[in-house]
C-alpha positions as CSV (number, residue, x, y, z in Angstrom):
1,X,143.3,-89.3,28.3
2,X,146.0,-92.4,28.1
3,X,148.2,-90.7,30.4
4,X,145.1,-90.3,33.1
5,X,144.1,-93.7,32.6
6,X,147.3,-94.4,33.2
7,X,147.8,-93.0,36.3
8,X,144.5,-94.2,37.8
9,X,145.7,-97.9,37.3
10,X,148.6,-96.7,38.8
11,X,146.8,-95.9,42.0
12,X,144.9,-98.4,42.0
13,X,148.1,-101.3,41.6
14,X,149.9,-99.3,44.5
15,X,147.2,-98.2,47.0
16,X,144.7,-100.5,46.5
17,X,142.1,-97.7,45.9
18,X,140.5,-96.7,42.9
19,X,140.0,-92.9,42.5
20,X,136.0,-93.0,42.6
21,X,135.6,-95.0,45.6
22,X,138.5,-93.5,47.9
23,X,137.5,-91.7,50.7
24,X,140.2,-92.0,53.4
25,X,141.1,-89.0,55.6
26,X,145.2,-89.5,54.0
27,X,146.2,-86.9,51.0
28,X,149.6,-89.0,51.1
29,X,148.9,-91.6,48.1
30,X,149.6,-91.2,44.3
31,X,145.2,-90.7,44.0
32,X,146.1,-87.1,46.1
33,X,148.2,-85.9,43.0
34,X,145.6,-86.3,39.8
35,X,143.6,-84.2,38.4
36,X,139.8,-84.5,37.9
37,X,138.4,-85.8,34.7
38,X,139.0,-83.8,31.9
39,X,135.3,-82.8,30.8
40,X,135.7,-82.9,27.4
41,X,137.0,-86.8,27.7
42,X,134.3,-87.3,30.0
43,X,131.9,-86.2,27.8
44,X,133.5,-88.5,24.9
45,X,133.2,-91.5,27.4
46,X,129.9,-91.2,28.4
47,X,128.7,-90.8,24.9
48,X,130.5,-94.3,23.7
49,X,129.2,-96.0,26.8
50,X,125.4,-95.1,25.8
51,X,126.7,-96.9,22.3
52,X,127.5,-99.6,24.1
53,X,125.1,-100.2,26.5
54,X,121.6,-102.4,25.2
55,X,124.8,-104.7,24.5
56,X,126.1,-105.2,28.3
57,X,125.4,-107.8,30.1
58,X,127.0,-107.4,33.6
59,X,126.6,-104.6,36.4
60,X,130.1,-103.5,36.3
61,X,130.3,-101.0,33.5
62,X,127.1,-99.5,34.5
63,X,128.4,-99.0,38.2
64,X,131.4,-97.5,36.9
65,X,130.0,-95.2,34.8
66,X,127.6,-94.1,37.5
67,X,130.6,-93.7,39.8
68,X,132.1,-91.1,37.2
69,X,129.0,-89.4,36.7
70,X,129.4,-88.6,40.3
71,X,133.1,-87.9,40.0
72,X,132.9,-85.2,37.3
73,X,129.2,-83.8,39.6
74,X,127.1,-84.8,36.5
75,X,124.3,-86.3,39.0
76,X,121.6,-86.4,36.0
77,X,123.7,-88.3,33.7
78,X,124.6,-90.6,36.4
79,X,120.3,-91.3,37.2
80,X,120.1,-91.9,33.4
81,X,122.9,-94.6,33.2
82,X,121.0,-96.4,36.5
83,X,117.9,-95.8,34.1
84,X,119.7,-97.7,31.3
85,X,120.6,-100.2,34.1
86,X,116.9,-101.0,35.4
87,X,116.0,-101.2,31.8
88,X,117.2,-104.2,31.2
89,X,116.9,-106.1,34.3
90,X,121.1,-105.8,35.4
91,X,120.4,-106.6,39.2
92,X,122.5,-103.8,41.5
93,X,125.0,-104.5,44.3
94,X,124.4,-102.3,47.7
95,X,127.0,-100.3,46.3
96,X,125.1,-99.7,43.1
97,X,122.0,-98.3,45.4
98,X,124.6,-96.1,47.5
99,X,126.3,-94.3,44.6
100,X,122.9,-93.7,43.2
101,X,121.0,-92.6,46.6
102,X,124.2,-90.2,46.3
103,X,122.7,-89.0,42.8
104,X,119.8,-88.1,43.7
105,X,120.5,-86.3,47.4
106,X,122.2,-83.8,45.3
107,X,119.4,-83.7,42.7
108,X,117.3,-83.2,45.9
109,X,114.8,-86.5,45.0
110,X,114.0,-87.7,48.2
111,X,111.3,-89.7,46.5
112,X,113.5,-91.8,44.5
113,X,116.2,-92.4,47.4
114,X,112.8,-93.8,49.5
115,X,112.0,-95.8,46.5
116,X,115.3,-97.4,46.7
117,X,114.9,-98.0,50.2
118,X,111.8,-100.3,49.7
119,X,113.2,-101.8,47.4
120,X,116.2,-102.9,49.3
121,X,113.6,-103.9,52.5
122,X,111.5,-105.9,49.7
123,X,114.7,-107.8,48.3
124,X,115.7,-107.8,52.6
125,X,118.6,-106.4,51.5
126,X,119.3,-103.8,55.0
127,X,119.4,-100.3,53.6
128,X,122.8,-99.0,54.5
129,X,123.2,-95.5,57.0
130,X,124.5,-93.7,54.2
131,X,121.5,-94.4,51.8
132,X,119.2,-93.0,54.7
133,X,121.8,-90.1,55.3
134,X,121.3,-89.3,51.5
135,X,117.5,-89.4,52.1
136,X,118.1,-86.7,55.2
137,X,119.9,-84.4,52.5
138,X,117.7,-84.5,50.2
139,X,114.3,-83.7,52.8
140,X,116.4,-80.8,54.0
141,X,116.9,-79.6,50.4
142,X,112.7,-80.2,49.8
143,X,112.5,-78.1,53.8
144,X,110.8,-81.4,54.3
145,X,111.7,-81.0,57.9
146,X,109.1,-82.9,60.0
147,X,109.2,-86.0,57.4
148,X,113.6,-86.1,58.1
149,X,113.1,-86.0,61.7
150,X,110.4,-88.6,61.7
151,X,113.2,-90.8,59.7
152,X,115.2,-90.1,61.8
153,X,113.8,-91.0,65.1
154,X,112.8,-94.0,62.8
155,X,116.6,-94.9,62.4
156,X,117.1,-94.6,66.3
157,X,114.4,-97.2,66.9
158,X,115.4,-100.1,64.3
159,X,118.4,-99.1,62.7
160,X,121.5,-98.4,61.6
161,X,122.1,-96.4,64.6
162,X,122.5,-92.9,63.6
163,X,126.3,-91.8,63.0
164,X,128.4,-88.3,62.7
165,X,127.0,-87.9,59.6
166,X,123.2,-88.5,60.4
167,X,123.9,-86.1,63.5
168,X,125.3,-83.5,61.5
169,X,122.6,-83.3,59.1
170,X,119.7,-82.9,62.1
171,X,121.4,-80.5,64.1
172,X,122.3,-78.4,61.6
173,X,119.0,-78.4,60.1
174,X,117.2,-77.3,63.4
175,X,120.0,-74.5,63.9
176,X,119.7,-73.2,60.9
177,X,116.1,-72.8,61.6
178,X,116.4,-70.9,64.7
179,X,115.5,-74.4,66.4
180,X,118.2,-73.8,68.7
181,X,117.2,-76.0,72.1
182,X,116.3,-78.7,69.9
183,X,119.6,-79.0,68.2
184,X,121.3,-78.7,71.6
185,X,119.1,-81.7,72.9
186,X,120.3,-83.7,69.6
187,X,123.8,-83.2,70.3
188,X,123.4,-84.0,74.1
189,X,121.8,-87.6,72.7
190,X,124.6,-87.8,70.6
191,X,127.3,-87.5,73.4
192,X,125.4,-90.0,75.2
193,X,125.3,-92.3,73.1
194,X,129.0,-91.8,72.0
195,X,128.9,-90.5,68.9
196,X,132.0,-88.9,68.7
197,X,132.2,-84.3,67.9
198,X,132.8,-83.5,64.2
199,X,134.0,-80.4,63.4
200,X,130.5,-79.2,61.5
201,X,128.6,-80.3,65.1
202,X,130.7,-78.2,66.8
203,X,130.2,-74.8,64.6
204,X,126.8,-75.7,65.0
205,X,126.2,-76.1,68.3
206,X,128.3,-73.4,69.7
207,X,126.0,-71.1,67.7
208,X,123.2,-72.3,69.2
209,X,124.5,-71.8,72.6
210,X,124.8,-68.8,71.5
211,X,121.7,-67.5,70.2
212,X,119.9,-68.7,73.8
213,X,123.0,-66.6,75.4
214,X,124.0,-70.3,77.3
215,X,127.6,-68.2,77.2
216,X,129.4,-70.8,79.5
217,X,128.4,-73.9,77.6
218,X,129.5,-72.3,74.2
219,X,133.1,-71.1,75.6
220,X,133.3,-74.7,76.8
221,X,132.5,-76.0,73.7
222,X,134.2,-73.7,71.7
223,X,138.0,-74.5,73.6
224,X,137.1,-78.5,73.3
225,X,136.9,-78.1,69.9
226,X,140.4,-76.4,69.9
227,X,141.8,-79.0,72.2
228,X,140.7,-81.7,69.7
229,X,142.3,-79.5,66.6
230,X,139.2,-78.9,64.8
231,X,138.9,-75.7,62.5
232,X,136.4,-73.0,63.5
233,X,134.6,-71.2,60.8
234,X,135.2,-67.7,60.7
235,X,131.8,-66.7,62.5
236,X,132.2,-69.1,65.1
237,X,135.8,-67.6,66.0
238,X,134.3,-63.9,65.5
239,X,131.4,-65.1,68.0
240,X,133.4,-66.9,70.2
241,X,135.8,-63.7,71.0
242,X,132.6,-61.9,72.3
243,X,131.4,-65.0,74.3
244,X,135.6,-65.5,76.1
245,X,135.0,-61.5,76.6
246,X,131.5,-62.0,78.2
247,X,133.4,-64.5,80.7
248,X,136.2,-62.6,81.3
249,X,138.6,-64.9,79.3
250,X,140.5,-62.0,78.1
251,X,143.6,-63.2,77.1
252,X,142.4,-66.5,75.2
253,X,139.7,-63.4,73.9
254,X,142.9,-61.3,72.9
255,X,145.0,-63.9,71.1
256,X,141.9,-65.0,69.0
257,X,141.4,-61.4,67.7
258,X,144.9,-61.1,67.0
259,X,144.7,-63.9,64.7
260,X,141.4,-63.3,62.9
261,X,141.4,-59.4,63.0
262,X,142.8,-59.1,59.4
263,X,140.9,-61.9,57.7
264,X,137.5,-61.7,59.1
265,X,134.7,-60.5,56.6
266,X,133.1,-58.1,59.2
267,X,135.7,-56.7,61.3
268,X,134.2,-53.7,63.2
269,X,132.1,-56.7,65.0
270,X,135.5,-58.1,65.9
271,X,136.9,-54.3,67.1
272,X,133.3,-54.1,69.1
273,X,134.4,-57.6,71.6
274,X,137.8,-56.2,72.1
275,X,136.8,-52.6,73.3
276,X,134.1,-54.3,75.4
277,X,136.8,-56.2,76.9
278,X,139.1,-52.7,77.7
279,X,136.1,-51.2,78.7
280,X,135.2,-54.0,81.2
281,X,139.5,-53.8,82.0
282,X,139.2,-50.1,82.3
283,X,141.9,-50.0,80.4
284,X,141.5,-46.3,78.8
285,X,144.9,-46.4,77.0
286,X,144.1,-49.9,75.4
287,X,141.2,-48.2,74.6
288,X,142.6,-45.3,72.5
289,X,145.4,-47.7,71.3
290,X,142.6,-50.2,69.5
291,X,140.2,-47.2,68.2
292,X,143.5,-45.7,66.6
293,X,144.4,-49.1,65.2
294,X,140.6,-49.3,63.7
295,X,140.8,-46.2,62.1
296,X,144.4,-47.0,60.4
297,X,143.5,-50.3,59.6
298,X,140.0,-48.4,57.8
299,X,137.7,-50.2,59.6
300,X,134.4,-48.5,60.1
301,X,132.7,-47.9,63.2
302,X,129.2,-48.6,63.9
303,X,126.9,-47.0,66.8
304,X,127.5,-50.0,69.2
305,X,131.2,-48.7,68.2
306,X,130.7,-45.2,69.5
307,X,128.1,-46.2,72.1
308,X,131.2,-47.9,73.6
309,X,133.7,-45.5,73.1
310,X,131.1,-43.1,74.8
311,X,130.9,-45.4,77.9
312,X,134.1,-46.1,77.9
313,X,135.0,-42.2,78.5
314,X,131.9,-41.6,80.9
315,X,133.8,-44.1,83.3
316,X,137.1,-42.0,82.9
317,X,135.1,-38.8,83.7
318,X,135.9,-37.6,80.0
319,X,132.8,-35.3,79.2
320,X,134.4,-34.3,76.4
321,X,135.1,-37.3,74.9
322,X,132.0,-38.4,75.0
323,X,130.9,-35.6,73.3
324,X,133.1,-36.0,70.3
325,X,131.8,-39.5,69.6
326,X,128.1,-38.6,70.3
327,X,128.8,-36.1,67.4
328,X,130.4,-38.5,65.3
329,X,127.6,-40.9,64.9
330,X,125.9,-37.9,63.3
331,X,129.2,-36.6,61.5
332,X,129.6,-40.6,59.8
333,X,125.6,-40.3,58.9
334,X,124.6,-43.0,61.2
335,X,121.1,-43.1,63.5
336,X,121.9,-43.0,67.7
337,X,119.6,-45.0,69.5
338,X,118.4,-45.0,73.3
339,X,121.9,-46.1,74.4
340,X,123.8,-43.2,72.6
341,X,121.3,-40.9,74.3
342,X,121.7,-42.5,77.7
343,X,126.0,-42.4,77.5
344,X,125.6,-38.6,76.5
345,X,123.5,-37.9,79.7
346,X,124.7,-39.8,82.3
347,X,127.7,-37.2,82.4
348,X,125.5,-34.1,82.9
349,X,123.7,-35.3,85.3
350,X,126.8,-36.9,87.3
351,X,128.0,-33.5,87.1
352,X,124.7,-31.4,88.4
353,X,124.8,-30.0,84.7
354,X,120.8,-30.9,84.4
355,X,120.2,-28.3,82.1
356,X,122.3,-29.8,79.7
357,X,120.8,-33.5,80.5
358,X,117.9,-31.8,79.7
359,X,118.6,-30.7,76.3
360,X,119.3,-34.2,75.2
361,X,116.8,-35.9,76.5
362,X,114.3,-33.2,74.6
């Protein structure tokens, strides 16, 4: 415990930071290099600073220990210290109301973060963005949707102006509820008013292009964010190979499954955009070459799997082939649907072999 205490001075002598409050974009300092609290000295801690409490005098200690509370994600202790606080009348900085708004988002008491916020009006202290971003966490938590929104059309009219943060939260909030146009119109007000793309936004919104099939608007979206350096998450780059295939980006679609086609928790949906892509190349040997590479790789195929294999070989005039995978969707157990039906037809009755049409389609 000497040795962390130690270090954190340390940090705080050379960077100017202290551990609890830094929250630069930099890993370069000493801060970078600790450890978290040790819970067992935590827990110590805490339990000599309840000792010593009724006797403090001054907001400090209490701030601290709130700020460690936070630290070490103990968010209930950290509501009982500003308890201890309010008990006897130690008046809090805005800082004080920030780290505790911060408490209770993550305890998801949206009542107590808009009690704060009174409070701060009543005192006409201005309730900082954060405070009211904490409040947007914790309505989304309570699927308090309709009160959020209302706060925060509320922050557009009288402030703080909504930031990256305040964006985030809304847009996400109605993508995730299969509010899709509306979080597109959120993040169109947000370029307007020039609030700058986070990396979360991004995600976001490309999947909602997405889901209302606005396929140009996600590709652009989707190669902006890789121009700025952000990290896609692993859906977005799965999605986003189908969506460069759709447009005929092929070899921005090819390099992308390259790099994810290992990793990705769901690869046959990654296999599925790249045979598309052949199949739309007519590229029957790239074809072969990227089934062959499924099956060695032991990725298993799927009926939109074999519905595209089968149209792949109608185009080459491979009856037979299509045959074979027809048959494998029942050999592998699965169901065939209308499509599968349709791809083993079509080459009958291309080839005035009705008869046989006929048998399927019975």
């Amino acid at each position: 415990q000497k040795m962390w205490t130690l270090a954190r001075s340390s940090c705080v002598r050379f960077t100017g930071f202290s551990v609890c409050r830094y929250t630069g974009p930099s890993i370069d300092t000493a801060e970078s290099l600790l450890p978290e609290i040790p819970k067992p000295w935590f827990d110590m801690k805490y339990n000599v600073f309840l000792q010593q409490a009724p006797k403090l005098k001054t907001a400090v200690p209490f701030r601290k220990m709130i700020q460690e509370c936070n630290e070490v994600k103990e968010f209930q202790k950290a509501i009982e210290v500003w308890k201890l606080m309010q008990a006897q009348n130690i008046s809090p900085s805005v800082g004080d109301y920030i780290t505790i708004s911060s408490a209770y988002s993550h305890t998801h008491e949206a009542e107590k973060i808009a009690e704060i916020i009174e409070i701060m009006k009543n005192a006409r202290v201005p309730p900082p963005l954060v405070v009211y971003n904490n409040l947007l966490v914790a309505l989304r938590h309570q699927q308090r949707d309709q009160e959020a929104e209302e706060c925060f059309e509320e922050l557009k009219k009288s402030g703080p102006a909504p930031d990256q943060v305040t964006y985030s939260l809304v847009i996400r909030a109605n993508s995730e509820d299969g509010r899709h146009h509306r979080a597109i119109e959120l993040f169109e007000e947000m370029e307007k008013r020039g609030v700058p793309l986070n990396r979360i936004i991004g995600n976001t919104v490309f999947l909602s292009f997405y889901h209302i099939k606005d396929y140009p608007a996600a590709a652009h979206l989707f190669l902006r964010m890789r121009n700025l350096g952000f990290v896609p998450t692993e859906d977005v780059e799965a999605i986003a190979i189908t969506v460069l295939v759709r447009l005929r980006y092929f070899e921005v679609a090819k390099k992308l499954f390259e790099k994810v086609r290992t990793t990705y928790s769901q690869p046959t949906f990654l296999y599925n955009s790249i045979l598309l892509m052949y199949y739309q190349l007519g590229d029957e040997q790239a074809i072969e070459s990227t089934y062959d590479l499924m099956m060695k790789e032991g990725v298993e195929p799927n009926v939109r799997t074999l519905n595209l294999l089968m149209a792949a070989y109608s185009l080459f005039d491979k009856p037979d082939k299509v045959e074979y995978f027809f048959n494998k969707i029942h050999e592998m157990g699965l169901v065939p649907n209308c499509t599968s039906y349709n791809r083993m037809i079509a080459p009958h009755i291309f080839n005035n072999n009705y008869r046989m049409a006929e048998a399927f389609f019975f």
